[in-house]
GUKOLMI-827406 format. One record per residue: y, z, x of N, C-alpha, C, O, CB in turn. Coordinates in steps of 0.2 Angstrom, whole numbers, plus 5000, padded with zeros to 4 digits. Glycine has a CB too. Layout:
residues N
YZXYZXYZXYZXYZX...
end
This chain:
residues 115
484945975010485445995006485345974999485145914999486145985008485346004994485046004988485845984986485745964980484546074987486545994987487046004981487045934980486945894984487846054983487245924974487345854970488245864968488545924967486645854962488445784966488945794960488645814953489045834949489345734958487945814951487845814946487545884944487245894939487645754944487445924951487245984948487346044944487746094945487045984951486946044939487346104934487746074927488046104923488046144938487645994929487845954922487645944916487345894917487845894923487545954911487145964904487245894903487645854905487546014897486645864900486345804897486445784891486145814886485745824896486845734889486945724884486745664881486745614884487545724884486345674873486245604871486845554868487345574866485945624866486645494869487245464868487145404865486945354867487445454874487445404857487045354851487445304850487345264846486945384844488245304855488545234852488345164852488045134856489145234854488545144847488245094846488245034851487844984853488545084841488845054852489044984859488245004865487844964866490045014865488345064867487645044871486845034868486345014871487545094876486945064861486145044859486044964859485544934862485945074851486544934854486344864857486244844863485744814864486744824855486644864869486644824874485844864879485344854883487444824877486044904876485144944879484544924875484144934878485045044879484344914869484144874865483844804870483344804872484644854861484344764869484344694870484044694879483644654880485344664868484144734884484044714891483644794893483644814899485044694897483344814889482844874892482444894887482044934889483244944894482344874881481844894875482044964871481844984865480944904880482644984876483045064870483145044866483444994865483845104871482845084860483245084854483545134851483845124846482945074851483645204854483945274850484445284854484945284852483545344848484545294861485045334864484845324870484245314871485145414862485345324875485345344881485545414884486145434883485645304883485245434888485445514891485745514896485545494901484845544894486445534896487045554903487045614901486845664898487845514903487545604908487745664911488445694909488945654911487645654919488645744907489245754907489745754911489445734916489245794906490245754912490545734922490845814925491345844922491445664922490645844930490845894929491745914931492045864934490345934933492045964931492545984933492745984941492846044944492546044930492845924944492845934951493545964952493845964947492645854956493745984958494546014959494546004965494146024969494846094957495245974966495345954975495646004978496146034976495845904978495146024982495346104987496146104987496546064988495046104998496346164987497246204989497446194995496946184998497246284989497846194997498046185006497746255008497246245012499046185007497946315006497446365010496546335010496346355015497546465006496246315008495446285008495546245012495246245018495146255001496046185011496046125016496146145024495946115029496646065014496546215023496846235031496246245036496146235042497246305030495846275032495246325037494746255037494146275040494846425032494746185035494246155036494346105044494846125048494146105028494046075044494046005051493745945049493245945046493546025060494145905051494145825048493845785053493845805059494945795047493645735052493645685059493945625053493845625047492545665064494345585059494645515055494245475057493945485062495345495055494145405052493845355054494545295053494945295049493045365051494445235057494845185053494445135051493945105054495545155057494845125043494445075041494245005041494744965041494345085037493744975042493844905047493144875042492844895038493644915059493244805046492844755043492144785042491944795047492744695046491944795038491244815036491144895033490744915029490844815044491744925035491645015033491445015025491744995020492645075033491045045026490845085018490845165018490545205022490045065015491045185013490945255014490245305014490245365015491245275010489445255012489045265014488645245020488045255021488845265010489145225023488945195030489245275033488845305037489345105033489945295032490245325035489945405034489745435039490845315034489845415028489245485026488745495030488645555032488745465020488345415031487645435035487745445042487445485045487045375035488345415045488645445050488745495053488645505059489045435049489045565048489345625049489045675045489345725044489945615048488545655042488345715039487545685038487245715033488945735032487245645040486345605042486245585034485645585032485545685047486845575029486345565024487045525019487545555019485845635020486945475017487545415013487445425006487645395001487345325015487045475005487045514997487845544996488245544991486345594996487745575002488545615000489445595001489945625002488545695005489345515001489745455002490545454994491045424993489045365002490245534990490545534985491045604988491545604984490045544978491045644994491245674996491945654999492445674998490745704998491745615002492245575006492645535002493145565001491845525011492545515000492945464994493345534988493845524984492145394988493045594988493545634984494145654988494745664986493245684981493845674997494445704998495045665001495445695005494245765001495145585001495445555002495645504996495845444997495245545005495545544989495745524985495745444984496345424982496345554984495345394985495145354985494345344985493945324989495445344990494245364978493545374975492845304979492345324982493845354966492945264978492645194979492945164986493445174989492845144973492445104987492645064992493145024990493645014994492045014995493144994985493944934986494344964983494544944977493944854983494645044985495245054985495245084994495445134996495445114978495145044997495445045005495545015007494944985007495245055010495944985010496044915014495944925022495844975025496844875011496044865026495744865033496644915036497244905034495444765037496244955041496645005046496745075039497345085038497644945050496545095036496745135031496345185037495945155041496545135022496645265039496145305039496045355033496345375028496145345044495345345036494645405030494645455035494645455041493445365027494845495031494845595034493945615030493745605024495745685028493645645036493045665034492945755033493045795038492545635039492845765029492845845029492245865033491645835033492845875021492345925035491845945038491946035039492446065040491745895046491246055039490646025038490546045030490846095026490046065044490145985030489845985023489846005019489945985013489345995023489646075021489346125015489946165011490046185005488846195019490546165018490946195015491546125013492046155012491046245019491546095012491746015006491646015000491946004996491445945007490946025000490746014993490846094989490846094983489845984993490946154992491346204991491746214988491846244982491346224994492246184993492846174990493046124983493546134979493146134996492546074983492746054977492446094970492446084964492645984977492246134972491946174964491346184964491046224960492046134958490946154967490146134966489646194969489046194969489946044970
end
């Protein structure tokens, strides 16, 4: 599967100062750094969430959500999917016994959010 969060993102040069110095100083940059714009993600509608299937996981000593990715979908790239639709972006915003709802399948998750 080829879909990214970052696909379809425009490239932006990026001259502020605050990172030229520090890109400067620990990478040899001296004009700009190249990002990514962030795109427009949107959390699916209750009719979108309706027609999908979840598996829960609970979260316990060790859970990461790229441990849980490679899990359920054979690849911990898409560990950003999980963490959107449980509105809990990152690992340390979960604590132990939380459940993670996993969307499934795949293709149609990242659909849902816009991408």
């Amino acid at each position: 599967m080829s879909n990214s969060r970052y696909s379809n993102t425009e490239e932006v040069e990026n001259y502020d100062i605050g990172y030229k110095k520090a890109f400067k100083s620990r990478f040899g940059l001296s004009d700009f750094i190249l990002q990514r714009r962030r795109t427009g993600l949107k959390y699916p509608d209750h009719e979108e969430l309706s027609t999908m299937n979840f598996q829960f996981e609970t979260w316990g000593v060790g859970s990461r959500l790229h441990k849980i990715a490679e899990k359920y979908y054979g690849n911990p790239t898409y560990w950003w999917v999980i963490g959107l639709y449980n509105k809990k972006p990152v690992d340390a915003d979960y604590s132990l016994g939380d459940i993670v709802k996993i969307p499934l399948p795949l293709e149609e998750a990242i659909a849902n959010l816009g991408l």
